[in-house]
C-alpha positions as CSV (number, residue, x, y, z in Angstrom):
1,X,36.9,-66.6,90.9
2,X,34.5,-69.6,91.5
3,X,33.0,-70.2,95.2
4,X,31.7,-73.5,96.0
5,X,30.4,-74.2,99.8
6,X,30.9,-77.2,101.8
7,X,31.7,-78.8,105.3
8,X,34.9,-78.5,105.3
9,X,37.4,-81.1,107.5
10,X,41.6,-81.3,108.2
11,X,41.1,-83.7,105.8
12,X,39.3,-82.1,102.8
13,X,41.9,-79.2,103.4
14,X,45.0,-81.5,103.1
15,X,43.8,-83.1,99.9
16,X,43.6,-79.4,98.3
17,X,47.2,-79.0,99.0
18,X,49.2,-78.2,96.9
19,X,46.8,-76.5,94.5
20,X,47.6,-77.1,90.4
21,X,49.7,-73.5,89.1
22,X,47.0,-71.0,87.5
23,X,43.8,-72.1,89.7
24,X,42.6,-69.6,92.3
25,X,39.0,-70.7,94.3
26,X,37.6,-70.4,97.2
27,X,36.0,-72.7,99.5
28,X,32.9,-71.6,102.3
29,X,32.7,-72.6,105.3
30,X,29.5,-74.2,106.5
31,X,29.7,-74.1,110.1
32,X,31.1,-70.3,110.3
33,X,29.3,-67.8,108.1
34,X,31.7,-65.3,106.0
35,X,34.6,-68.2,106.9
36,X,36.1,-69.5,103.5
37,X,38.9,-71.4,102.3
38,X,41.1,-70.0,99.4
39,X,43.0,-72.3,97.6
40,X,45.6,-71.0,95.0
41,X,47.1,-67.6,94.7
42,X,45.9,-64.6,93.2
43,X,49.4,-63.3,92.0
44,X,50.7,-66.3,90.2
45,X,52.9,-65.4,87.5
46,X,54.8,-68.5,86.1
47,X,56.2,-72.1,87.3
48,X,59.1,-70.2,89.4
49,X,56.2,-69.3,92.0
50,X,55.9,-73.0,92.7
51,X,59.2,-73.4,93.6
52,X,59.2,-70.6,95.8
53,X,56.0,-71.7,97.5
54,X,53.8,-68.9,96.7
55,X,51.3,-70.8,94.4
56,X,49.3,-74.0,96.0
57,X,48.6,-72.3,99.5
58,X,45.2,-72.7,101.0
59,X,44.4,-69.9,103.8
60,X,41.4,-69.1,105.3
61,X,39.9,-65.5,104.9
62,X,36.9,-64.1,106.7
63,X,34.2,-62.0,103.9
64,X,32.4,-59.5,106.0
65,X,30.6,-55.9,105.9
66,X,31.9,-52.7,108.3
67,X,28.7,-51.4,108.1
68,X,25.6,-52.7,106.4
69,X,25.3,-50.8,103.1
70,X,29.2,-51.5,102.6
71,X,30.7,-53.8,100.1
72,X,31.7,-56.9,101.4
73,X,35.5,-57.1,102.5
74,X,38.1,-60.1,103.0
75,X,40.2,-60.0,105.5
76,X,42.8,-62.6,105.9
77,X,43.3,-64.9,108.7
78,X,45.8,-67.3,108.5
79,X,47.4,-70.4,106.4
80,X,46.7,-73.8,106.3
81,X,48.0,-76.0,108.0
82,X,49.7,-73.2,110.2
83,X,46.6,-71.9,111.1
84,X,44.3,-75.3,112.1
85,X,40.9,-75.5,111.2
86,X,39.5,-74.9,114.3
87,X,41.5,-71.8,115.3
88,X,40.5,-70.4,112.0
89,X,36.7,-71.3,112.9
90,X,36.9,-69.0,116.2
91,X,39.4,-66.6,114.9
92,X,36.1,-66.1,112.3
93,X,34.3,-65.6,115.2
94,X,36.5,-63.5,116.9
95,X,37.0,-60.9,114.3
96,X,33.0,-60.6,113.3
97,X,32.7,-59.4,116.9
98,X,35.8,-56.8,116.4
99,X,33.8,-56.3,112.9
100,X,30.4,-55.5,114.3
101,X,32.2,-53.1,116.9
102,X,33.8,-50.8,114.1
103,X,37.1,-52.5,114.5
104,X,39.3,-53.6,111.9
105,X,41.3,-56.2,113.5
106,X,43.5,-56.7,110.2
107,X,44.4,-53.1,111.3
108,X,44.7,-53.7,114.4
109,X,46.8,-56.6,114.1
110,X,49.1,-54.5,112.0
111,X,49.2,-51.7,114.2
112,X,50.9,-54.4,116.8
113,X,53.2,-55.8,114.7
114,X,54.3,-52.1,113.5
115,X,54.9,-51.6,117.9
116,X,55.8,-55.1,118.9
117,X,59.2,-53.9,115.6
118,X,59.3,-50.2,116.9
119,X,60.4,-52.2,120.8
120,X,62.5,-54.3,119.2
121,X,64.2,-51.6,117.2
122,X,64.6,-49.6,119.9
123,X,66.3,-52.0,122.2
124,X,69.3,-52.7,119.8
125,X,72.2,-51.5,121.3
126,X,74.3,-48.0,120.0
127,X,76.6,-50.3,118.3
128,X,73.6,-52.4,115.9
129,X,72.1,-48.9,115.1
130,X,75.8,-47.6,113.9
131,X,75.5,-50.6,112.1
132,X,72.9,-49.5,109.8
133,X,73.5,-46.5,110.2
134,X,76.7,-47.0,108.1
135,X,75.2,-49.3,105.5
136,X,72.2,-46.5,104.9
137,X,74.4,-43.6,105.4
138,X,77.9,-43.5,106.1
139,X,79.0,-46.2,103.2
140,X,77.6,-43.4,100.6
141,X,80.3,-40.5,102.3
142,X,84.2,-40.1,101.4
143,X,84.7,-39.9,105.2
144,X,82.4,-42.9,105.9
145,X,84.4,-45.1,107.9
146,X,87.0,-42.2,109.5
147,X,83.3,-40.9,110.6
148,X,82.7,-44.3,112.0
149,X,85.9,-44.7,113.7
150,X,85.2,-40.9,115.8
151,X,81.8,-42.3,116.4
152,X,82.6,-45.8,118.2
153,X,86.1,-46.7,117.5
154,X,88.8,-47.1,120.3
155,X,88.7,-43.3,121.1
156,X,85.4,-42.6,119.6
157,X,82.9,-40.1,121.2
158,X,80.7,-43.6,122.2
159,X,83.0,-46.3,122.2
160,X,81.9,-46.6,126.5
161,X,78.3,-46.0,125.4
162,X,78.0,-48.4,122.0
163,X,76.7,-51.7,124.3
164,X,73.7,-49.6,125.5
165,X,70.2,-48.6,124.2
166,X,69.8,-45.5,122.0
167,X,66.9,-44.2,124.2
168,X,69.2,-44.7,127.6
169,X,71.6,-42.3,126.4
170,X,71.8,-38.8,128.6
171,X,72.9,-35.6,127.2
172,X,75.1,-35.7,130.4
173,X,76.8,-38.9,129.5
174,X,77.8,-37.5,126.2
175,X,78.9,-33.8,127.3
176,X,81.4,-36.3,129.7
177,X,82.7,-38.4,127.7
178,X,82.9,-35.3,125.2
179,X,84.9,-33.5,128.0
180,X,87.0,-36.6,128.7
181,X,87.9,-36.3,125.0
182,X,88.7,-32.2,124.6
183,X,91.6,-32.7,127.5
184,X,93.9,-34.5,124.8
185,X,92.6,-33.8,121.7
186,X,89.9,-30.5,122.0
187,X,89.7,-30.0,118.1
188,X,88.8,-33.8,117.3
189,X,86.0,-33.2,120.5
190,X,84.4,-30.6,118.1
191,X,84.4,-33.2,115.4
192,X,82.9,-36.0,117.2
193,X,80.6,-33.8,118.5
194,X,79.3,-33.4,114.8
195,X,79.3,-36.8,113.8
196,X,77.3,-37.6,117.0
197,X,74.4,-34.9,116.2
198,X,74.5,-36.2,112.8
199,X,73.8,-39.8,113.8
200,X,71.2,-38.9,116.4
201,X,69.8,-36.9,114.1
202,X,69.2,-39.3,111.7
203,X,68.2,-42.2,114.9
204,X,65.3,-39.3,114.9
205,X,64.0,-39.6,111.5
206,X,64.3,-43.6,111.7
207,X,62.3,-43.0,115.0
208,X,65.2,-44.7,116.7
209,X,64.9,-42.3,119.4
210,X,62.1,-39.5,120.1
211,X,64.8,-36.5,120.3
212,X,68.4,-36.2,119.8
213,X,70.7,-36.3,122.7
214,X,73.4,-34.2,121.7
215,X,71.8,-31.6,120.0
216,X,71.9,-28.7,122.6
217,X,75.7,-29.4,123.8
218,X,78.1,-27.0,122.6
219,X,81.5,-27.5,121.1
220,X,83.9,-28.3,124.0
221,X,86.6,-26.5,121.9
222,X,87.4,-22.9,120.4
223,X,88.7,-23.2,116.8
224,X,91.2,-20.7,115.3
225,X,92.5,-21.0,111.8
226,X,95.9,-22.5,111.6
227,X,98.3,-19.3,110.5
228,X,101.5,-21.5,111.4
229,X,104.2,-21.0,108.6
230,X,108.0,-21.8,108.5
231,X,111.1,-20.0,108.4
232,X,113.8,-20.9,105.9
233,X,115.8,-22.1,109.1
234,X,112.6,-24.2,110.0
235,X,112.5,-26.3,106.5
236,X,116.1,-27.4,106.8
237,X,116.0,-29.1,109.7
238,X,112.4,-30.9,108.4
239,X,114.5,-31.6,105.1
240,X,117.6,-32.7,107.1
241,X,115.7,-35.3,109.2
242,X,113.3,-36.4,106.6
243,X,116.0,-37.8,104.5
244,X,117.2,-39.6,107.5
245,X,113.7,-41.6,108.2
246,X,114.1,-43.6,104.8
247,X,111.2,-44.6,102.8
248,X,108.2,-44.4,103.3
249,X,108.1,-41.4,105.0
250,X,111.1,-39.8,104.5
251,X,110.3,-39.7,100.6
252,X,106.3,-38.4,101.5
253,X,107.5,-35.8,103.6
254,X,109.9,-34.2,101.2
255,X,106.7,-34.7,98.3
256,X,104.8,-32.7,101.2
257,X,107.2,-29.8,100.9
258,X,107.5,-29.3,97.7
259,X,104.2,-30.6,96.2
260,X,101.8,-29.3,98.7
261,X,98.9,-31.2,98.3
262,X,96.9,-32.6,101.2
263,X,98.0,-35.1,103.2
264,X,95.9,-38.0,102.8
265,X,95.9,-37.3,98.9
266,X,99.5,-38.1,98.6
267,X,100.0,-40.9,101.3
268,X,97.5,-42.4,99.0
269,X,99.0,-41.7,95.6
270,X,98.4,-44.7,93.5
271,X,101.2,-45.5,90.7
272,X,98.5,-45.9,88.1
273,X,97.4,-42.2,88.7
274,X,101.2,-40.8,88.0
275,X,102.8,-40.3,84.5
276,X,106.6,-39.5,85.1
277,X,106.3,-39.2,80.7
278,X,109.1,-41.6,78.7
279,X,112.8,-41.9,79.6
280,X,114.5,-39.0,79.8
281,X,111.9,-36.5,80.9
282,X,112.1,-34.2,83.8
283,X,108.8,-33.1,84.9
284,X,105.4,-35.4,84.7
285,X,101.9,-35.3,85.4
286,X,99.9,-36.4,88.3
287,X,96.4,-37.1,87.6
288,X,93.9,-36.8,90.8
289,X,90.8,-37.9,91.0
290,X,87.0,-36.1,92.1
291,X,87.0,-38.9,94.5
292,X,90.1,-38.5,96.5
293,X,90.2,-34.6,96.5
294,X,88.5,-33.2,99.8
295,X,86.2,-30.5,97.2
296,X,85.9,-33.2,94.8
297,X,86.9,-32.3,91.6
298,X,89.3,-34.3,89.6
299,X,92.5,-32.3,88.9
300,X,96.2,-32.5,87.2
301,X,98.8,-32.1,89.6
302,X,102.0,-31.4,87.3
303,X,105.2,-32.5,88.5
304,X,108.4,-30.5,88.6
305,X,111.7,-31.8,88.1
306,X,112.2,-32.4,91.8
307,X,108.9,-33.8,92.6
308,X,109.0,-36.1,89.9
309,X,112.7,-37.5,91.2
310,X,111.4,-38.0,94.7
311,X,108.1,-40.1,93.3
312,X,110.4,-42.1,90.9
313,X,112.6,-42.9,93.5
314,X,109.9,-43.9,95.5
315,X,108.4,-46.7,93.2
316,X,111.7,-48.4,92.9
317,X,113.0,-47.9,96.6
318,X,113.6,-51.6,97.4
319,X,111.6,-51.2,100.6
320,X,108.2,-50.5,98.8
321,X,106.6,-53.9,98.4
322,X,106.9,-54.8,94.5
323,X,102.9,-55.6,94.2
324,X,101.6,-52.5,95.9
325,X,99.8,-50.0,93.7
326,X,100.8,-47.4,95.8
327,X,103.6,-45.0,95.6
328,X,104.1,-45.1,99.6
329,X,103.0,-48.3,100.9
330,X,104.5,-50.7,103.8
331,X,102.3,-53.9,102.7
332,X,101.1,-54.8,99.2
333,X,97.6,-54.2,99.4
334,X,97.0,-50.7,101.4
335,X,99.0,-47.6,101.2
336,X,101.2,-45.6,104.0
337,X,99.4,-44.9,107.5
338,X,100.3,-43.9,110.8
339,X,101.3,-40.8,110.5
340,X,101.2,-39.6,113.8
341,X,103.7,-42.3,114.5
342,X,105.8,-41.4,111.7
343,X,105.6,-37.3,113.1
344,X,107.2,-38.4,116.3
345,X,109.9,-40.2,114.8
346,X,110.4,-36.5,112.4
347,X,110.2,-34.6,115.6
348,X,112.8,-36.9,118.0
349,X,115.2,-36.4,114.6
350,X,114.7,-32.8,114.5
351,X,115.6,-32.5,118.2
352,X,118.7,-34.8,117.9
353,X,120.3,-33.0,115.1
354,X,119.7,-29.4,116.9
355,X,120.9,-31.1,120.1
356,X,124.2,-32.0,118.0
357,X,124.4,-28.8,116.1
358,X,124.2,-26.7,119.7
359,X,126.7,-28.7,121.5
360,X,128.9,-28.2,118.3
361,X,128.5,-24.2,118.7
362,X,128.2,-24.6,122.9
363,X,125.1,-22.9,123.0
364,X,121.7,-24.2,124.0
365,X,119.1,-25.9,121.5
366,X,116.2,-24.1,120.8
367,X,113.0,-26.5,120.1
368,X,111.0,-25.8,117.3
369,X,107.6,-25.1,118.3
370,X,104.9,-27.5,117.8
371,X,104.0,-27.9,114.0
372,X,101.7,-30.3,111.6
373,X,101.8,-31.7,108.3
374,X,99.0,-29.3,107.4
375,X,101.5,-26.0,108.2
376,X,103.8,-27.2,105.2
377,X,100.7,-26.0,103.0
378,X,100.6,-22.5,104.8
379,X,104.4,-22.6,105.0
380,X,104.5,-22.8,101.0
381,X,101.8,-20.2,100.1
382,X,103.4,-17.4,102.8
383,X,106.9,-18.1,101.0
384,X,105.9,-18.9,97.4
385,X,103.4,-15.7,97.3
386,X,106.1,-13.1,99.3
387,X,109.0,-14.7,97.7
388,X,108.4,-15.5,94.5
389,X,105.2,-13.5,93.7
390,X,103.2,-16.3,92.8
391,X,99.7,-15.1,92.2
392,X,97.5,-16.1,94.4
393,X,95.0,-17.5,92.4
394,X,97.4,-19.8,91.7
395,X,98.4,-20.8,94.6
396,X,94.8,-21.7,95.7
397,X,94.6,-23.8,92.9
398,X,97.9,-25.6,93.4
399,X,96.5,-26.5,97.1
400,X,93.3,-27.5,95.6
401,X,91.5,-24.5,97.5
402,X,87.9,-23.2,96.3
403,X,89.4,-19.9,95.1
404,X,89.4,-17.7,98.0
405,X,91.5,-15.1,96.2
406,X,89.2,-14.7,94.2
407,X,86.9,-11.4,95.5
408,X,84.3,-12.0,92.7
409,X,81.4,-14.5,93.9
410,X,80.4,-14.9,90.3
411,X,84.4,-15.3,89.2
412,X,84.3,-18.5,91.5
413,X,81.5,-19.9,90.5
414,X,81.9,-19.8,86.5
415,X,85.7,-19.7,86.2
416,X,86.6,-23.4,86.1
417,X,89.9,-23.2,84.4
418,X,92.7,-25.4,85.8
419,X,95.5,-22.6,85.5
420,X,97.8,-25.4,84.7
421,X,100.6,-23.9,83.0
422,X,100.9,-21.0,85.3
423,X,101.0,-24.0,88.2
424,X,103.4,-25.8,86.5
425,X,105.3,-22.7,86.1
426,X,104.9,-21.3,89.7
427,X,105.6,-25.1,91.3
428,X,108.7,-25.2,89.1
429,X,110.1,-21.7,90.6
430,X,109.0,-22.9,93.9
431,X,111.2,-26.2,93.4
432,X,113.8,-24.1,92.5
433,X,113.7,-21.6,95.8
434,X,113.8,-24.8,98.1
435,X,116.7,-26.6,96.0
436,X,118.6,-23.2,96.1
437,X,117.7,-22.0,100.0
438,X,116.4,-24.9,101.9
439,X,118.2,-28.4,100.4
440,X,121.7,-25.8,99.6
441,X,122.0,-27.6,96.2
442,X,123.4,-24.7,93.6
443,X,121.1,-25.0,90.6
444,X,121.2,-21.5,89.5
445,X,119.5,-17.8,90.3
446,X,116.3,-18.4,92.1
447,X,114.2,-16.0,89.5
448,X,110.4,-14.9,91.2
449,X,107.4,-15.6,89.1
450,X,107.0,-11.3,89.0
451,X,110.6,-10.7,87.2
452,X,110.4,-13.4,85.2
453,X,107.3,-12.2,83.6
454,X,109.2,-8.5,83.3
């Protein structure tokens, strides 16, 4: 790179601009010593630079020693014309003071901007740092946006606190809005509780904030495993007043009880995924995904003769939008929700027709106690193993289950096998025991899996 030195004027520096592509030199100052004027840039790789204004700049940089026996260094100070002449001149000045001190002020000046973006970072509010929290985290998860929603949605654990500072936040304003939450719903407090040390967590490592909040509080909720199941009596009346809400629901529900997959997996059911085989057929194959199964693994669901029916009728029930790819969907572009909408309406049915069927026999109704979606699972593995004899191997693979039946580690681990037949087999029987003792339709001996195999 060529140096050539002369006075250099506002003038002399406008008439280098804009510097022709491929020329790099530099300029030095006579009035400042170690001041010079680079014109061109050192990086310039084709014609596209020019457009993009990297090539033809002229900026001043300052060529000076940290100590005497050092090589000299260049440190830049500005760009013309954004940085006048003169201001470059005593910035020169300026720094070869810093210089002779043992200060960098390039480093210094970095160091500032590094604190001057740290403030500003840390005075966004809870809702900007969910922000990018879910762009750099939570938009890579399954769960993403449901963890989103817990975090700051209408009834999320910060919804009161998302307009204030991350560093502002108290451990005691979470543990009360944490309490607030366990009064109505104590098991989704536990959740929240983990998404919130999760997100704090990470506001740590981004050195959002200097410690995490929520870390110490405990969960404002004991959690028991589930070991609701239902009697005979129990499914009849959820039969009874599921065929009475209509589609969608009416139709999931029944899917629920006699396919017993995971909720979310078949509100979401996709016609594309589902192969009901050619005219005539009476049991088809449901194809499911790694990406919508809660362990991630992509599985065939077969279809018994009465699951099957109640998906076919569900695609051509004329209240299922014609465009939807779903199976169960209201509008044409999203399939079924509200579900705890749609478990009111099952429960205000259920009470009506046990209101009706008491005053019938003059005796008094007896509620059913307080059940979920999720118990339909349990309800189907207590009756399908005791009743039918269904292994229970399989039945952890027909709910999808890593194989806790399984008392080998190593068994778990290697034995990937889909057991297919022997689910199609035990879903089949298990079709069969709710036709025969829970819908009351007579199609035949209801055989268990254990005597059939005799």
């Amino acid at each position: 790179m060529t140096t050539a030195k002369e006075e250099l004027t506002t003038k002399r520096l406008e008439a280098l601009m804009p510097a022709p592509v491929g020329q790099r030199y530099e300029i030095a100052d006579t009035h400042v010593g170690g001041l010079r004027v680079r014109v061109g840039d050192a990086k310039i790789e084709s014609t596209d630079r020019r457009r993009n204004g990297k090539a033809g700049h002229v900026s001043f940089v300052l060529l000076a020693r940290f100590t005497p026996k050092a090589n000299p260094t260049r440190r830049t100070l500005g760009t013309f014309p954004e940085l006048s002449l003169g201001d470059a001149r005593q910035k020169a000045i300026d720094w070869k003071t810093l210089i002779r001190r043992g200060i960098d002020p390039a480093e210094e000046a970095k160091q500032r901007r590094a604190e001057a973006e740290h403030r500003r970072l840390s005075r966004r509010t809870i809702g900007e740092v969910l922000d990018q929290y879910e762009a750099d985290k939570l938009a890579n998860l399954r769960r993403g946006k449901a963890t989103r929603r817990a975090l700051d949605g209408s009834c999320g654990l910060l919804a009161d606190l998302r307009d204030r500072e991350p560093n502002s936040i108290s451990r005691s304003e979470i543990r009360a809005a944490l309490r607030k939450r366990a009064l109505t719903s104590p098991i989704s407090a536990n959740r929240q509780l983990a998404y919130a040390k999760a997100f704090f967590n990470w506001c740590v490592a981004e050195e959002i904030v200097s410690a995490n909040p929520a870390q110490s509080i405990a969960k404002p909720s004991i959690e028991r495993a589930r070991d609701r199941h239902h009697s005979l009596d129990e499914l009849q009346e959820i039969w009874r007043a599921a065929v009475e809400l209509g589609y969608p629901f009416g139709h999931l529900v029944r899917l629920l009880m006699v396919l017993p997959m995971r909720r979310e997996e078949l509100a979401a059911m996709p016609i594309a995924e589902v192969d009901l085989g050619p005219e005539g057929a009476t049991e088809g194959i449901w194809t499911l995904p790694a990406e919508r199964t809660k362990r991630a693994n992509a599985l065939r669901v077969p279809l018994g003769p009465l699951a099957r029916s109640i998906v076919s009728e569900a695609i051509r029930n004329e209240a299922r939008p014609n465009k939807s790819p779903f199976v169960f969907s209201t509008t044409e572009t999203t399939s079924v929700s509200g579900f705890a909408k749609a478990k009111r309406r099952l429960d205000r049915t259920i009470a009506a027709n046990q209101a009706k069927a008491a005053e019938a026999s003059g005796v008094d109704p007896v509620p059913m106690p307080h059940w979920t979606f999720h118990d339909l699972r349990t309800s189907f593995t207590t009756l399908a193993c005791e009743e039918l004899g269904v292994d229970a191997a399989v039945a952890d693979r027909i709910l999808n289950h890593v194989a806790t039946a399984t008392t080998s580690k190593i068994m778990r681990v290697y034995n990937k096998s889909e057991l297919f037949e022997q689910r199609r087999l035990a879903l089949c029987a298990w079709e069969d025991f709710v036709r025969n003792r829970v819908i009351g339709e007579e199609s035949g001996k209801v055989v268990p899996i254990r005597a059939a195999r005799v």
